[in-house]
N, CA, C, O and CB atoms as a CASP TS submission, in Angstrom:
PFRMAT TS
TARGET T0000
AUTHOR 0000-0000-0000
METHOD Language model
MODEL 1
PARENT N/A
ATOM      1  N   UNK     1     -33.074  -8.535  29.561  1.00  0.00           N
ATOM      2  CA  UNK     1     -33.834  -7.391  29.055  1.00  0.00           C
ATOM      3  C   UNK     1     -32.879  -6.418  28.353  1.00  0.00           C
ATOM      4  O   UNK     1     -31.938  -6.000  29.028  1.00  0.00           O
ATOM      5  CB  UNK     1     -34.602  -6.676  30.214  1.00  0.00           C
ATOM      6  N   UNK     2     -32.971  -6.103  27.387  1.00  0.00           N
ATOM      7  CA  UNK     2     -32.614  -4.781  26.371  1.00  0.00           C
ATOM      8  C   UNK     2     -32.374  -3.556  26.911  1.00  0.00           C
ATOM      9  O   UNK     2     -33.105  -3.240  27.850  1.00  0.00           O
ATOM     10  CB  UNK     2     -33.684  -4.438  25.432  1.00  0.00           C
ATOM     11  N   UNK     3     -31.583  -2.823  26.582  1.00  0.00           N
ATOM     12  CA  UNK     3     -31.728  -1.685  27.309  1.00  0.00           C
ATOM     13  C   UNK     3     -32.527  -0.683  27.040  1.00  0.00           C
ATOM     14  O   UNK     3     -32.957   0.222  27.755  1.00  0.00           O
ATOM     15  CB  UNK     3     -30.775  -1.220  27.423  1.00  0.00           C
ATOM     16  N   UNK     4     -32.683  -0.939  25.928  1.00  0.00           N
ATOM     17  CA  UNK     4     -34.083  -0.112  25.488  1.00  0.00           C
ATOM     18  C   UNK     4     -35.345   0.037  25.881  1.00  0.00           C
ATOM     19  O   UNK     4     -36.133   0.980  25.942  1.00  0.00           O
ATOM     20  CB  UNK     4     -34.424  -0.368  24.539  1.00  0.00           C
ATOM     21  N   UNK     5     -35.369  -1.341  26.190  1.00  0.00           N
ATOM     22  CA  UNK     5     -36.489  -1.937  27.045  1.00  0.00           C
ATOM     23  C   UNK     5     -36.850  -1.029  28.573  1.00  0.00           C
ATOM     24  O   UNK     5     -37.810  -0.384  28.993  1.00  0.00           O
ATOM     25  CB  UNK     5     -35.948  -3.586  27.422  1.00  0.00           C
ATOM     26  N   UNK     6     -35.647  -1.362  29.023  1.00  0.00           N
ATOM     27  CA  UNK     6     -35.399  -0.968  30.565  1.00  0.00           C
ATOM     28  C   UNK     6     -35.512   0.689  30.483  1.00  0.00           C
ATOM     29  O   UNK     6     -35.875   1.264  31.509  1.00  0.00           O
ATOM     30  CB  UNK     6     -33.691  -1.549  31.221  1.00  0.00           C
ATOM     31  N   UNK     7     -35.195   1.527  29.221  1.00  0.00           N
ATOM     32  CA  UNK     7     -35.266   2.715  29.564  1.00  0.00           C
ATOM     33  C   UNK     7     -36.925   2.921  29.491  1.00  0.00           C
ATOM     34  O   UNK     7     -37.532   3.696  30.230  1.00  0.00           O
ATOM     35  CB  UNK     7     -34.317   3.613  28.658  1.00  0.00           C
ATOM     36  N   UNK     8     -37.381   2.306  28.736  1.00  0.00           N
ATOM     37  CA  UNK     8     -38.905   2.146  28.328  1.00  0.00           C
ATOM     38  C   UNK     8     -39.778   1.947  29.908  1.00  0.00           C
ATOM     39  O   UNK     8     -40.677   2.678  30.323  1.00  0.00           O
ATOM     40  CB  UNK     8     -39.105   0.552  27.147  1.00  0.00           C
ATOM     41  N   UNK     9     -39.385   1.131  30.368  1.00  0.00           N
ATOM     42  CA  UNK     9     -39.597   0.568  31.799  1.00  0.00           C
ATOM     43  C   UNK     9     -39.547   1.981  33.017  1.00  0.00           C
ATOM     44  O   UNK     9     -40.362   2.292  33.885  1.00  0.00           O
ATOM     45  CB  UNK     9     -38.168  -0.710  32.112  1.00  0.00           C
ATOM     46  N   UNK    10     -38.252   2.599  32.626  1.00  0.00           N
ATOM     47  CA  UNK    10     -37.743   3.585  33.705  1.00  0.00           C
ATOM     48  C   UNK    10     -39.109   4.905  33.443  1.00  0.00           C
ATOM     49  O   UNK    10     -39.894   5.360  34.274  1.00  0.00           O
ATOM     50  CB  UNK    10     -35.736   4.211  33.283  1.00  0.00           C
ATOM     51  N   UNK    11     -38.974   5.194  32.113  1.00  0.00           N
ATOM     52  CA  UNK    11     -39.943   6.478  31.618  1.00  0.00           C
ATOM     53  C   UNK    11     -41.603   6.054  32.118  1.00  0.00           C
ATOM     54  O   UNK    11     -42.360   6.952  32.485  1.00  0.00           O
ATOM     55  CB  UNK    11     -39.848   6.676  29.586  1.00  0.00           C
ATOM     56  N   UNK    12     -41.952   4.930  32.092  1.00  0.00           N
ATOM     57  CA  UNK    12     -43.297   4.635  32.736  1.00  0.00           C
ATOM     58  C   UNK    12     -43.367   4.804  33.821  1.00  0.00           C
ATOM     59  O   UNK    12     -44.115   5.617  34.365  1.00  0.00           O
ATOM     60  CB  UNK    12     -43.773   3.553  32.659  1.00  0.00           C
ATOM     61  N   UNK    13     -42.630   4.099  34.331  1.00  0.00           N
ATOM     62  CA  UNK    13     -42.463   4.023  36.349  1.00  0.00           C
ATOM     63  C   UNK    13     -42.446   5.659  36.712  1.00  0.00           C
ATOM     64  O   UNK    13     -43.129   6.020  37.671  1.00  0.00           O
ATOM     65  CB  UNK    13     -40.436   3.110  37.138  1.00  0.00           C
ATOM     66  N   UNK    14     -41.688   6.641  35.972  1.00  0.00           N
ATOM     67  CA  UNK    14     -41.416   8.085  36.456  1.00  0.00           C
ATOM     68  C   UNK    14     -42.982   8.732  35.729  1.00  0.00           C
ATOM     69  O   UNK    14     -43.461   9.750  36.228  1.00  0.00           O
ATOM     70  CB  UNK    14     -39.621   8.882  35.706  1.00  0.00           C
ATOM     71  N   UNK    15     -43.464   8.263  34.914  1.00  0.00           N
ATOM     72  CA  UNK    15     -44.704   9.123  34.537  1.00  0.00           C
ATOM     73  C   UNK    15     -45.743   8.702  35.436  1.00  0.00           C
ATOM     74  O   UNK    15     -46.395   9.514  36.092  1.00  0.00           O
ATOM     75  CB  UNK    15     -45.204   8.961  33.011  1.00  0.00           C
ATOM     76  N   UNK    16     -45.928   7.388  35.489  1.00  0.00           N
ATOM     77  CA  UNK    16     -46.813   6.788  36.644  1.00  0.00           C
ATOM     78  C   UNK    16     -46.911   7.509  38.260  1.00  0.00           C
ATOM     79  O   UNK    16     -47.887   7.581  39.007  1.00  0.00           O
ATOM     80  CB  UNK    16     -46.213   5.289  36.832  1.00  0.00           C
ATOM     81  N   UNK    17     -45.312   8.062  38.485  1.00  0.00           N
ATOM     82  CA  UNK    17     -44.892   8.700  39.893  1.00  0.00           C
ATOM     83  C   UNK    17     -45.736  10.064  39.384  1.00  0.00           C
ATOM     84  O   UNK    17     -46.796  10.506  39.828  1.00  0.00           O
ATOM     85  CB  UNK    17     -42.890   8.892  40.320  1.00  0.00           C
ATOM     86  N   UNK    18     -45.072  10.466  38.529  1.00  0.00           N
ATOM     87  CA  UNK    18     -45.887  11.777  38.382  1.00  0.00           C
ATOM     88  C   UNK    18     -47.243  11.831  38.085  1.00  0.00           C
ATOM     89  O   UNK    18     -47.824  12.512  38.931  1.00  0.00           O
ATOM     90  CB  UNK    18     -45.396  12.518  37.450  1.00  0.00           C
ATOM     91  N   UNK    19     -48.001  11.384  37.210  1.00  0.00           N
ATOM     92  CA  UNK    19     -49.376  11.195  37.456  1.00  0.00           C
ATOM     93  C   UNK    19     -50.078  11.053  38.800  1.00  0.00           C
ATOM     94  O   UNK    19     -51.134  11.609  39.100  1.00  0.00           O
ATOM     95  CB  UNK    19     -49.651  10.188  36.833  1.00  0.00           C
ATOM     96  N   UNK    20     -49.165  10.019  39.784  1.00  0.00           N
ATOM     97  CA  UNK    20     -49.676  10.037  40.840  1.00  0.00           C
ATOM     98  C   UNK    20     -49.986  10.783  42.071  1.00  0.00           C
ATOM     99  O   UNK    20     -50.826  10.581  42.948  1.00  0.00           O
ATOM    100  CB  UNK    20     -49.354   9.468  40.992  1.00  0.00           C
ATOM    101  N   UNK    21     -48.862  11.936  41.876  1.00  0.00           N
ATOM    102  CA  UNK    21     -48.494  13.154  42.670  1.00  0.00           C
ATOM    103  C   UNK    21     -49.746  13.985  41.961  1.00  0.00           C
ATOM    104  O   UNK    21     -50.737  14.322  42.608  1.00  0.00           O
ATOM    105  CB  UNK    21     -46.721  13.824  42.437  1.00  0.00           C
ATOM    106  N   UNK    22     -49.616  14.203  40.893  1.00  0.00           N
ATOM    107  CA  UNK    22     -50.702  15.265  40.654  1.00  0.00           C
ATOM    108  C   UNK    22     -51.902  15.033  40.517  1.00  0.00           C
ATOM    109  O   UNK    22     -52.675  15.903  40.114  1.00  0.00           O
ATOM    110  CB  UNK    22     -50.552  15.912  39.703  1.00  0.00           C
ATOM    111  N   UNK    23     -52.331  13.669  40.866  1.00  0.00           N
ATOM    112  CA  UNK    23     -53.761  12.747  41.335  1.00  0.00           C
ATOM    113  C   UNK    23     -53.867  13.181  42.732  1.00  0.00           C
ATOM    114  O   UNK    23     -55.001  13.500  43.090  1.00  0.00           O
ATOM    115  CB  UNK    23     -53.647  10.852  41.265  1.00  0.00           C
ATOM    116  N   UNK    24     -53.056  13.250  43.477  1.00  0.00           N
ATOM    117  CA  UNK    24     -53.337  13.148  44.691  1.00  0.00           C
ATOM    118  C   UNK    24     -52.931  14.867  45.172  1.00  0.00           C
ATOM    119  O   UNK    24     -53.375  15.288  46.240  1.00  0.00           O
ATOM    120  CB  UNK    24     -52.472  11.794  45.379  1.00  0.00           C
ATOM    121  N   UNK    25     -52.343  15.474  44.569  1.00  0.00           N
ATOM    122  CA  UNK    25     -52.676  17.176  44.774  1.00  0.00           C
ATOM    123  C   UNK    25     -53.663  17.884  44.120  1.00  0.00           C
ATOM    124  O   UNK    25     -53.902  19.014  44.544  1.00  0.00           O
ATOM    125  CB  UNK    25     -51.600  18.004  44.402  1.00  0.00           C
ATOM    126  N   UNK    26     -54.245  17.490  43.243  1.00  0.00           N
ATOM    127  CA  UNK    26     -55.895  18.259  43.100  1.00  0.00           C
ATOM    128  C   UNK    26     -56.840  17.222  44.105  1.00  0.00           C
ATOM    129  O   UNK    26     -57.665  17.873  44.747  1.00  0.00           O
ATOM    130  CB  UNK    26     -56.685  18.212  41.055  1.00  0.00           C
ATOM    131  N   UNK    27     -56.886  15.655  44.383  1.00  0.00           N
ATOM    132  CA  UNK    27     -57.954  15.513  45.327  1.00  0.00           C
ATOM    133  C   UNK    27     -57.274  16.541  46.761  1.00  0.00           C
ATOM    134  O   UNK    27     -57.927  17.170  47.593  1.00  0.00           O
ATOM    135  CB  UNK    27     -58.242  13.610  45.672  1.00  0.00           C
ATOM    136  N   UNK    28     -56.310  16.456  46.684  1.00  0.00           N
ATOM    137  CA  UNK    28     -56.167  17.852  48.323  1.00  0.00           C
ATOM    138  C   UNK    28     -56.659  18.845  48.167  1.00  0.00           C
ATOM    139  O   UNK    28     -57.392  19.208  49.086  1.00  0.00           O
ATOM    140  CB  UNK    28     -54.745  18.564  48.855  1.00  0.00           C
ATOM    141  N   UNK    29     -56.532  19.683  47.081  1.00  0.00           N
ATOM    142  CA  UNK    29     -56.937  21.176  46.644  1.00  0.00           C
ATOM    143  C   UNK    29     -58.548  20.763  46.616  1.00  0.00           C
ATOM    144  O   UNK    29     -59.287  21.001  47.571  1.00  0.00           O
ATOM    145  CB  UNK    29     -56.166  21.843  44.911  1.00  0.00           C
ATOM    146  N   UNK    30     -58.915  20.229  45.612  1.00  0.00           N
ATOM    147  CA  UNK    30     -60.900  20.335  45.908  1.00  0.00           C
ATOM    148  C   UNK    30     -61.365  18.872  47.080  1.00  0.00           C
ATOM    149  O   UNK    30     -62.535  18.706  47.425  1.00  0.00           O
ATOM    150  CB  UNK    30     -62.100  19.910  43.722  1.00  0.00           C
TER
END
């Protein structure tokens, strides 16, 4: 794999984390 690739790879995995955190702190809040 490319490294380009892999940074491509890294930036999803960390937006995915974050999407998921702030999915799951508004279902807590309402």
């Amino acid at each position: 794999m490319s490294k380009r690739v892999q940074k491509i790879v890294v930036y999803v995995m960390l937006f995915a984390m974050l999407a998921a955190t702030i999915l799951s702190g508004i279902s807590i809040l309402f």
